[in-house]
C-alpha positions as protocol buffer text, in pm:
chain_id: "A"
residue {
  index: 1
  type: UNK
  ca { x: 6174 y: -7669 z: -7056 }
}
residue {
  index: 2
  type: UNK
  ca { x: 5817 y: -7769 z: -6830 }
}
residue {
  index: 3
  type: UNK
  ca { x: 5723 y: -7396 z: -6926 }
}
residue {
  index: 4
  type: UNK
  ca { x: 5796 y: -7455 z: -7310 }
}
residue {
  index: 5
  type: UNK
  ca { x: 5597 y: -7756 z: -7344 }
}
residue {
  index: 6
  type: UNK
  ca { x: 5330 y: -7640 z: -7156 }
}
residue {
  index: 7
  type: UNK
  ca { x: 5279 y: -7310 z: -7411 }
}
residue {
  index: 8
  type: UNK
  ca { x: 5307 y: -7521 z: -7688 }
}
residue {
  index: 9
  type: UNK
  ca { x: 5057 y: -7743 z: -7563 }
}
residue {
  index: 10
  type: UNK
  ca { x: 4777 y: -7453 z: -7492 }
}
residue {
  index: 11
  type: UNK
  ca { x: 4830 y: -7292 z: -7810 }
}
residue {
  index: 12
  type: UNK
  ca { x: 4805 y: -7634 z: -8020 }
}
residue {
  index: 13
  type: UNK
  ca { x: 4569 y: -7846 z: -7824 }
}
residue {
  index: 14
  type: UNK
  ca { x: 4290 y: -7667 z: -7887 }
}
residue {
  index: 15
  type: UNK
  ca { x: 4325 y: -7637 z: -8270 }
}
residue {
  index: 16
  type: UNK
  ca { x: 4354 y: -8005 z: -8195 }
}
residue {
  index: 17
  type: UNK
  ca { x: 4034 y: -8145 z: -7994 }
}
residue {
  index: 18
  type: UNK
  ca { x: 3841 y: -7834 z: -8187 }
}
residue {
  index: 19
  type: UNK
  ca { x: 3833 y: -7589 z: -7929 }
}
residue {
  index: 20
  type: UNK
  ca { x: 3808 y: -7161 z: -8030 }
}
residue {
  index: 21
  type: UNK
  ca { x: 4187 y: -7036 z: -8021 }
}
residue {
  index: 22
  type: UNK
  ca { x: 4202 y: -6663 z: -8002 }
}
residue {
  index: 23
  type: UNK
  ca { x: 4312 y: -6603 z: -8331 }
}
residue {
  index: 24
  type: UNK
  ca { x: 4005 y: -6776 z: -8453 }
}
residue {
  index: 25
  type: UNK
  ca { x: 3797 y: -6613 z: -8206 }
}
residue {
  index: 26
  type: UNK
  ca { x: 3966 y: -6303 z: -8340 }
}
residue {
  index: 27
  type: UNK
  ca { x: 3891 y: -6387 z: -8743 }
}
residue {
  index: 28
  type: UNK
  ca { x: 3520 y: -6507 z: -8652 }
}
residue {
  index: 29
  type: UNK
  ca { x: 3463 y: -6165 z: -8465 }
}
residue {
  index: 30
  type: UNK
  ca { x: 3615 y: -5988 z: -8760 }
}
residue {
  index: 31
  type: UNK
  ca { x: 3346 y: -6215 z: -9011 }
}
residue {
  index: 32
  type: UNK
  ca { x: 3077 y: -6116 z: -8797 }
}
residue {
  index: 33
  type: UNK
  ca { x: 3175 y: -5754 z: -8814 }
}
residue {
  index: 34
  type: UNK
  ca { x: 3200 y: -5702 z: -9182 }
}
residue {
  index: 35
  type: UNK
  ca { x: 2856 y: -5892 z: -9242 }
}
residue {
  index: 36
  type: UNK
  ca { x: 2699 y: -5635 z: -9011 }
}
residue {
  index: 37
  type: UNK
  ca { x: 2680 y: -5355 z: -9279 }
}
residue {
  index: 38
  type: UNK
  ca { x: 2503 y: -5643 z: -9523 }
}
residue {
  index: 39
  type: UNK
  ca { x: 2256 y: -5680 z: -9278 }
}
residue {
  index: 40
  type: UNK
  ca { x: 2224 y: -5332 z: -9173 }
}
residue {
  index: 41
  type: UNK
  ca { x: 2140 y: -5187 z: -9530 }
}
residue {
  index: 42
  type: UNK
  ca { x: 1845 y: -5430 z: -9589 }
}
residue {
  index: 43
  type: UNK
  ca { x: 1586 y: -5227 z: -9397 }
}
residue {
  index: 44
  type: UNK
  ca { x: 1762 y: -4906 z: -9552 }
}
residue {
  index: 45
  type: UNK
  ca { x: 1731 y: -5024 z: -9893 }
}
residue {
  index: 46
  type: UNK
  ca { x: 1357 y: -5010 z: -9826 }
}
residue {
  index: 47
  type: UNK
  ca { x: 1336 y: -4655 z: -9719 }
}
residue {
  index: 48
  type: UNK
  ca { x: 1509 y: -4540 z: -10038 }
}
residue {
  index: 49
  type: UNK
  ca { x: 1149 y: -4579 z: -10232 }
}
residue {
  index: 50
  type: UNK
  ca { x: 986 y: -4387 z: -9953 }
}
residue {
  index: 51
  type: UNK
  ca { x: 741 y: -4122 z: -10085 }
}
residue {
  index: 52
  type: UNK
  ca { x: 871 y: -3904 z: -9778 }
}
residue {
  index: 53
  type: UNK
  ca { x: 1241 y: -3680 z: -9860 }
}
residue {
  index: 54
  type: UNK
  ca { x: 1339 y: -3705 z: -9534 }
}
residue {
  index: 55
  type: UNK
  ca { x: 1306 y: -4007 z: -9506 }
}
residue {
  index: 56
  type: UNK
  ca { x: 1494 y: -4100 z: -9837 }
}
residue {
  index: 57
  type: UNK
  ca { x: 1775 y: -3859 z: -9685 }
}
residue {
  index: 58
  type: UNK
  ca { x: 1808 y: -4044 z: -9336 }
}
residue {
  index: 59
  type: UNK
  ca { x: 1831 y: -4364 z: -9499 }
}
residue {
  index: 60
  type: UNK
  ca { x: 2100 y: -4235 z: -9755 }
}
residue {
  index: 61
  type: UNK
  ca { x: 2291 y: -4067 z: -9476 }
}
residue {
  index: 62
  type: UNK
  ca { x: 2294 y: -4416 z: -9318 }
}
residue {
  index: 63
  type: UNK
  ca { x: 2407 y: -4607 z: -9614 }
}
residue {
  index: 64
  type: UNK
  ca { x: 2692 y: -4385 z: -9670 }
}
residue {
  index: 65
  type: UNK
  ca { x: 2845 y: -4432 z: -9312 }
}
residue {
  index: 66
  type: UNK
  ca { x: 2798 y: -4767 z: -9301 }
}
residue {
  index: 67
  type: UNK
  ca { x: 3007 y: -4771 z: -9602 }
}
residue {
  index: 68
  type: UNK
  ca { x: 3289 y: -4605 z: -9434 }
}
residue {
  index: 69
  type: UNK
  ca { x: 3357 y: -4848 z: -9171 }
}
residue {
  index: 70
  type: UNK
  ca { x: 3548 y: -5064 z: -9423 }
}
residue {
  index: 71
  type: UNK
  ca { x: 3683 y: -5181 z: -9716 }
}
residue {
  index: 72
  type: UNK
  ca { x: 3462 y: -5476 z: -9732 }
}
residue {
  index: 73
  type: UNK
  ca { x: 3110 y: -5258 z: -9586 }
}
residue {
  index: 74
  type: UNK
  ca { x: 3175 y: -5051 z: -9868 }
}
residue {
  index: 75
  type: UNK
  ca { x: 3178 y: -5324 z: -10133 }
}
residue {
  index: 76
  type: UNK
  ca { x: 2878 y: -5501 z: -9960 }
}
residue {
  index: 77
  type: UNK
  ca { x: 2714 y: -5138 z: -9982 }
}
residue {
  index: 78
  type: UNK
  ca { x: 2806 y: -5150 z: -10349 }
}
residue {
  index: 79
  type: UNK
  ca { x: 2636 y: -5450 z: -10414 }
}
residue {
  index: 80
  type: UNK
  ca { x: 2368 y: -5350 z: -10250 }
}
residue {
  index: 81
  type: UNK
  ca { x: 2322 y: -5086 z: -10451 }
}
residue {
  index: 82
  type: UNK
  ca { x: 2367 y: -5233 z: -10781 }
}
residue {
  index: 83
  type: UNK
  ca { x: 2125 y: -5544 z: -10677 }
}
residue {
  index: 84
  type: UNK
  ca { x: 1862 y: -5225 z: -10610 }
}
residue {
  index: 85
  type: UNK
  ca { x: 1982 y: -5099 z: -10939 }
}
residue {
  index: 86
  type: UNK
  ca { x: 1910 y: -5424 z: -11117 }
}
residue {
  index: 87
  type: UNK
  ca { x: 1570 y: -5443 z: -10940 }
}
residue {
  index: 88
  type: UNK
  ca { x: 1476 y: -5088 z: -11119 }
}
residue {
  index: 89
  type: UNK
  ca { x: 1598 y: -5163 z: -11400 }
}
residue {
  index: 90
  type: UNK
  ca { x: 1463 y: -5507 z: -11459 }
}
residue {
  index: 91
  type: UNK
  ca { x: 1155 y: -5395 z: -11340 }
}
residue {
  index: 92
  type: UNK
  ca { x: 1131 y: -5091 z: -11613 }
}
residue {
  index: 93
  type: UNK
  ca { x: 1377 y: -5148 z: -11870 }
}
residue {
  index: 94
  type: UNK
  ca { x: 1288 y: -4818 z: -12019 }
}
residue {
  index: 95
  type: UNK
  ca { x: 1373 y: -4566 z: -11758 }
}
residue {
  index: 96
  type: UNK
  ca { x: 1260 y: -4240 z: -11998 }
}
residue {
  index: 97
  type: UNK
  ca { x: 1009 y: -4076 z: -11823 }
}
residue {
  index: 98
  type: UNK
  ca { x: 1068 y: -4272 z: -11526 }
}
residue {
  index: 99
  type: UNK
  ca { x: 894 y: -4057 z: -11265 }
}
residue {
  index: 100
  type: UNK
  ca { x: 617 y: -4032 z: -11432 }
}
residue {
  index: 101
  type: UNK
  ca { x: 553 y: -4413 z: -11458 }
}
residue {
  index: 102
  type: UNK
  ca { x: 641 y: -4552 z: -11154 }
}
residue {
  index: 103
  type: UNK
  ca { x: 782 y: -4288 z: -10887 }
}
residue {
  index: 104
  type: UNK
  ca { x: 873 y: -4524 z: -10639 }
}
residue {
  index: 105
  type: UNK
  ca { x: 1146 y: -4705 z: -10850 }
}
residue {
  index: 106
  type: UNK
  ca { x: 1271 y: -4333 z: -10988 }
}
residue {
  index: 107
  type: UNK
  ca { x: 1292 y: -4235 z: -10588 }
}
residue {
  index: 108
  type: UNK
  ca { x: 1487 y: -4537 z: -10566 }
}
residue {
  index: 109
  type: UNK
  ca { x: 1693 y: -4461 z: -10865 }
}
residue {
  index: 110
  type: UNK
  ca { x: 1730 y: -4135 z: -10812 }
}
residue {
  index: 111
  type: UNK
  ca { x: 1865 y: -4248 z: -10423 }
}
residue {
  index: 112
  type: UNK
  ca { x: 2065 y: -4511 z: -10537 }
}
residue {
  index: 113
  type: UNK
  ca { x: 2254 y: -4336 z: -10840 }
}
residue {
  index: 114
  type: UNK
  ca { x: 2382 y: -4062 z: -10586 }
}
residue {
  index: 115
  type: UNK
  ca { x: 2495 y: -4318 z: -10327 }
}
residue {
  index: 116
  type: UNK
  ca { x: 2713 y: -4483 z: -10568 }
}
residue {
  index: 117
  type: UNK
  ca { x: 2847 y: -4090 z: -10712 }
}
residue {
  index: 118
  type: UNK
  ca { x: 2914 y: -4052 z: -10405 }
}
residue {
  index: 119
  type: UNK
  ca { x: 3133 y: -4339 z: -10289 }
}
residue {
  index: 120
  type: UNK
  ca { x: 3261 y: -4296 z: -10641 }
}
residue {
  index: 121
  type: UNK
  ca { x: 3162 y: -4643 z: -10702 }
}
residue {
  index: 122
  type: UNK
  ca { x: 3373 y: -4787 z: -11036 }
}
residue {
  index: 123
  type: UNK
  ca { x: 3255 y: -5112 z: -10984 }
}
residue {
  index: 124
  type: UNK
  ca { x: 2854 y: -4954 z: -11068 }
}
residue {
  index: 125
  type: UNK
  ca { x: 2966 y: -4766 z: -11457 }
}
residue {
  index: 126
  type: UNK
  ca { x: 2876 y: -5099 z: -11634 }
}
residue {
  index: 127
  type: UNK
  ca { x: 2514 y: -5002 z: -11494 }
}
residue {
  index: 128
  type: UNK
  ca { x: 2511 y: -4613 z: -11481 }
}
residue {
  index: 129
  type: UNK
  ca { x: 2632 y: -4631 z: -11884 }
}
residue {
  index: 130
  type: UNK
  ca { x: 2353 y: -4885 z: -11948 }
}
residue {
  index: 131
  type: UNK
  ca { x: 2068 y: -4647 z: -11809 }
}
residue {
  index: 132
  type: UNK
  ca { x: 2223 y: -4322 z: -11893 }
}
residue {
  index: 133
  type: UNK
  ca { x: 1882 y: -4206 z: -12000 }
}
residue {
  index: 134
  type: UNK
  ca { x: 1670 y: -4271 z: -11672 }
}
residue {
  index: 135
  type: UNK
  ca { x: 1505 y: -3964 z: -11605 }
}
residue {
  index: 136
  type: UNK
  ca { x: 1283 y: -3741 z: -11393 }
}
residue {
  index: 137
  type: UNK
  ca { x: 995 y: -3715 z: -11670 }
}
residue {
  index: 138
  type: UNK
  ca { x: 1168 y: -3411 z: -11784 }
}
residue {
  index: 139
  type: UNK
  ca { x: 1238 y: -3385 z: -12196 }
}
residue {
  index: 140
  type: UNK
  ca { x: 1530 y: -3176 z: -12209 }
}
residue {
  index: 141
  type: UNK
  ca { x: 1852 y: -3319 z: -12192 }
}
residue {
  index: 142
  type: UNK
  ca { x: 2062 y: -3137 z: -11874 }
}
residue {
  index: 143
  type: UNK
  ca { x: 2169 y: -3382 z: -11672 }
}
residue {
  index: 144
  type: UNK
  ca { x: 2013 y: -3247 z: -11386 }
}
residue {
  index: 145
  type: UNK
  ca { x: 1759 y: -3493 z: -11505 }
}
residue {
  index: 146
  type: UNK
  ca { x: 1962 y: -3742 z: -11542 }
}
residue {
  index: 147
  type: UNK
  ca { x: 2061 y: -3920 z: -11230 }
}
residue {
  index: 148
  type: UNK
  ca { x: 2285 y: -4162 z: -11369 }
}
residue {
  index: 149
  type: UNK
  ca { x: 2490 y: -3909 z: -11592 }
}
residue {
  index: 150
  type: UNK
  ca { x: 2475 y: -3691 z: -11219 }
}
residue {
  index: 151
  type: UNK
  ca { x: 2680 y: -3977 z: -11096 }
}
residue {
  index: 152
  type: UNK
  ca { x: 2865 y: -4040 z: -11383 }
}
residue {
  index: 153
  type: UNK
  ca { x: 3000 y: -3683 z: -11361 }
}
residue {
  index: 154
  type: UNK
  ca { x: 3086 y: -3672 z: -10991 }
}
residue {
  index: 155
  type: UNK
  ca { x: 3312 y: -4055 z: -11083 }
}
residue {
  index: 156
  type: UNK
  ca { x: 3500 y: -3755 z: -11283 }
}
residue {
  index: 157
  type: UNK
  ca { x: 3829 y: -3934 z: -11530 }
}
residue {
  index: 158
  type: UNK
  ca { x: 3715 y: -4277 z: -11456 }
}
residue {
  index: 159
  type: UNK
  ca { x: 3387 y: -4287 z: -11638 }
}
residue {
  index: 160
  type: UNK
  ca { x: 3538 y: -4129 z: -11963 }
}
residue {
  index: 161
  type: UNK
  ca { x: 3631 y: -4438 z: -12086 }
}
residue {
  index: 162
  type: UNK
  ca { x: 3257 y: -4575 z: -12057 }
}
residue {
  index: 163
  type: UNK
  ca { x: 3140 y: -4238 z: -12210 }
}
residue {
  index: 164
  type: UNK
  ca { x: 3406 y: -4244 z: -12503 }
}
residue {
  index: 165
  type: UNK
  ca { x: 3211 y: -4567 z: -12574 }
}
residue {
  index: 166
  type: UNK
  ca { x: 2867 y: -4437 z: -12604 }
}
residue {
  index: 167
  type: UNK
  ca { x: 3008 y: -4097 z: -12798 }
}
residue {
  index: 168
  type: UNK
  ca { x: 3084 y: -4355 z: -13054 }
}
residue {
  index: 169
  type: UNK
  ca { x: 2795 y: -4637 z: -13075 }
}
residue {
  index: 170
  type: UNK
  ca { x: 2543 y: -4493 z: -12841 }
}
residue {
  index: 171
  type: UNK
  ca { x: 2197 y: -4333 z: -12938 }
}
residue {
  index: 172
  type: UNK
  ca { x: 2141 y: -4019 z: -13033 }
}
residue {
  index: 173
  type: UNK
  ca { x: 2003 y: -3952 z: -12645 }
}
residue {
  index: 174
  type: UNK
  ca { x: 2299 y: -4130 z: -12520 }
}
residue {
  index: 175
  type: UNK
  ca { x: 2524 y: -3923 z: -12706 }
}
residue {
  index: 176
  type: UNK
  ca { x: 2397 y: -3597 z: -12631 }
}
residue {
  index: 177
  type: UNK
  ca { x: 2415 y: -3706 z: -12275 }
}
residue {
  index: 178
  type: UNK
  ca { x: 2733 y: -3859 z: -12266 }
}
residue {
  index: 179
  type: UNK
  ca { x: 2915 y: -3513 z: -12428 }
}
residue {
  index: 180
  type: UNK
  ca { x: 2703 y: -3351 z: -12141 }
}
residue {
  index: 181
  type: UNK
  ca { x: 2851 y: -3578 z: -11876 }
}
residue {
  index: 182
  type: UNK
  ca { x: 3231 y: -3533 z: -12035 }
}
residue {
  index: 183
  type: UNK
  ca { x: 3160 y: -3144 z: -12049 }
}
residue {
  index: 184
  type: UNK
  ca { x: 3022 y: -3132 z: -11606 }
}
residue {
  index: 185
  type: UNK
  ca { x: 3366 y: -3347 z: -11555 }
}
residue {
  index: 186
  type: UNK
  ca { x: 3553 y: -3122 z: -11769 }
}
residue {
  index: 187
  type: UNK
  ca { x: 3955 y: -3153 z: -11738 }
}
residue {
  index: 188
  type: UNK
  ca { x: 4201 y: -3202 z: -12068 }
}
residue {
  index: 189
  type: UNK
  ca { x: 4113 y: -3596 z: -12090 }
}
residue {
  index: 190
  type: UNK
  ca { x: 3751 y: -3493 z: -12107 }
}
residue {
  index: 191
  type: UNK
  ca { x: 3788 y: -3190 z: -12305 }
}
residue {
  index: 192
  type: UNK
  ca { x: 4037 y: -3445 z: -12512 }
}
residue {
  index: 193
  type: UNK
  ca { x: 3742 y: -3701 z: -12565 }
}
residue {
  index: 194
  type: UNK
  ca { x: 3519 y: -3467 z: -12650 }
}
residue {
  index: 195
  type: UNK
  ca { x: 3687 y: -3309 z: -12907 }
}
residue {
  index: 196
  type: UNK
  ca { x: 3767 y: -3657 z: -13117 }
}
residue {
  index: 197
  type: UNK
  ca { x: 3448 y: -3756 z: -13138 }
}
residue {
  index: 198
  type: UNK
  ca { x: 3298 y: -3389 z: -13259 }
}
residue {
  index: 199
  type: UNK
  ca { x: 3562 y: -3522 z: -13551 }
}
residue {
  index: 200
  type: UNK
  ca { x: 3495 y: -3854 z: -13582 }
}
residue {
  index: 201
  type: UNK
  ca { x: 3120 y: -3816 z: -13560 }
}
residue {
  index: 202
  type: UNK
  ca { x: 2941 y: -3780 z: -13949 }
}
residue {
  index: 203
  type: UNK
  ca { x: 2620 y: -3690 z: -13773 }
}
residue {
  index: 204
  type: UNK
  ca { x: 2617 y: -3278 z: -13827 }
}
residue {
  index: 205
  type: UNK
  ca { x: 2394 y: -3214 z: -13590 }
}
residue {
  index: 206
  type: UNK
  ca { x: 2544 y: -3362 z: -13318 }
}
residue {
  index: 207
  type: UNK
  ca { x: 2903 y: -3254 z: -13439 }
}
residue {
  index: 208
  type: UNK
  ca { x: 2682 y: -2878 z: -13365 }
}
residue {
  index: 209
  type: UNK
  ca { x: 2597 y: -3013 z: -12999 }
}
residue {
  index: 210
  type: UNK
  ca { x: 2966 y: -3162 z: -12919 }
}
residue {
  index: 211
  type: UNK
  ca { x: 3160 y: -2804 z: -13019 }
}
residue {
  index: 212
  type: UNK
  ca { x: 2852 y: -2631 z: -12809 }
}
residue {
  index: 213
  type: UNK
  ca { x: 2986 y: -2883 z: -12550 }
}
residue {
  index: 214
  type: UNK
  ca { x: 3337 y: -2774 z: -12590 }
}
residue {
  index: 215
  type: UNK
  ca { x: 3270 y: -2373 z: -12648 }
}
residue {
  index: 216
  type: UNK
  ca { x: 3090 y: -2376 z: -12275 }
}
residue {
  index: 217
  type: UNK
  ca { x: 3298 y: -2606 z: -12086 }
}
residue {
  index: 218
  type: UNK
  ca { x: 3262 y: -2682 z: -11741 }
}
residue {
  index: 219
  type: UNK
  ca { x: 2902 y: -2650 z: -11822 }
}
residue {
  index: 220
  type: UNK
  ca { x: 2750 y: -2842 z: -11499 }
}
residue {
  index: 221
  type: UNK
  ca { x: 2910 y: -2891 z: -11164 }
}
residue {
  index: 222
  type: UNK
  ca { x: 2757 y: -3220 z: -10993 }
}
């Protein structure tokens, strides 16, 4: 009975009188833990506008792990990334011709973009649709040029809802692009929302670029 009372009393006391129990030990340990990453990316975020590859690539490298060691470093890694994103964008709200304007914020665009491909970010397709047409400072339209669409591609079925959208209300840019993006995912839903549009669309011209879409499918592999 002595033995009883005295666990109970070491296991509630302290919650009592405001002492650390373990579990709480245990949960602020775990806190600490999954802020790390948040902290950790800050300097990284920095080296992503580097005018240096490698060291764009280290940093990169080291975002990506970090966003492995959890469920919650990988959405703080997410937000990261789309605060950067927002930065860029905000910054130079017309991202044609990008490099050529400011070639930090493409190096950081261009960094960020395949980060969040590559962690096959959903949360991130409100912003990748929004500045589809970022570029390189290239005219043509492969998406090779495209970082955005480049990530777009490599979220494979998940983003054709967000490029069904644009097939339908987008620009003319965006809508070459987006039936570029369906075609590098390729699969039947793709293929499938390709096709409706080349018949929905009045536009004759770019009914001639979705069935070129659909004749060479599988037309870029991110």
């Amino acid at each position: 009975m002595k033995l009883c009372v005295v666990l109970i009393l070491s296991i509630v006391l302290p919650s009592l009188i405001g002492l650390p129990t373990c579990s709480s030990e245990r949960a602020s340990s775990m806190t600490k833990n999954d802020a790390r990453p948040c902290l950790d990316v800050k300097p990284l975020i920095h080296r992503l506008g580097s005018p240096n590859k490698n060291t764009r690539e280290d940093a990169k490298k080291e975002i990506l792990g970090l966003a492995e060691q959890s469920a919650s470093s990988r959405q703080c890694i997410i937000s990261a990334m789309i605060g950067l994103a927002n930065k860029v964008t905000t910054e130079q709200p017309n991202g044609f011709m990008l490099a050529v304007k400011s070639p930090r914020s493409y190096e950081q665009w261009l960094e960020l973009t395949e980060i969040l491909g590559a962690m096959k970010a959903a949360e991130a397709l409100d912003l990748l649709i929004d500045n589809l047409d970022f570029n390189d400072g290239k005219t043509n339209l492969g998406i090779r040029h495209y970082p955005a669409a480049i990530a777009m591609a490599r979220l494979g079925d998940q983003a054709i809802p967000g490029l069904t959208k644009i097939l339908k209300r987008g620009s003319l840019s965006k809508k070459y692009l987006a039936a570029y993006t369906l075609c590098s995912i390729g699969g039947v839903k793709a293929k499938q929302a390709l096709e409706k549009a080349a018949s929905d669309e009045k536009d004759t011209d770019i009914v001639s670029y979705f069935r070129n879409g659909l004749q060479y499918w599988r037309c870029f592999q991110p």
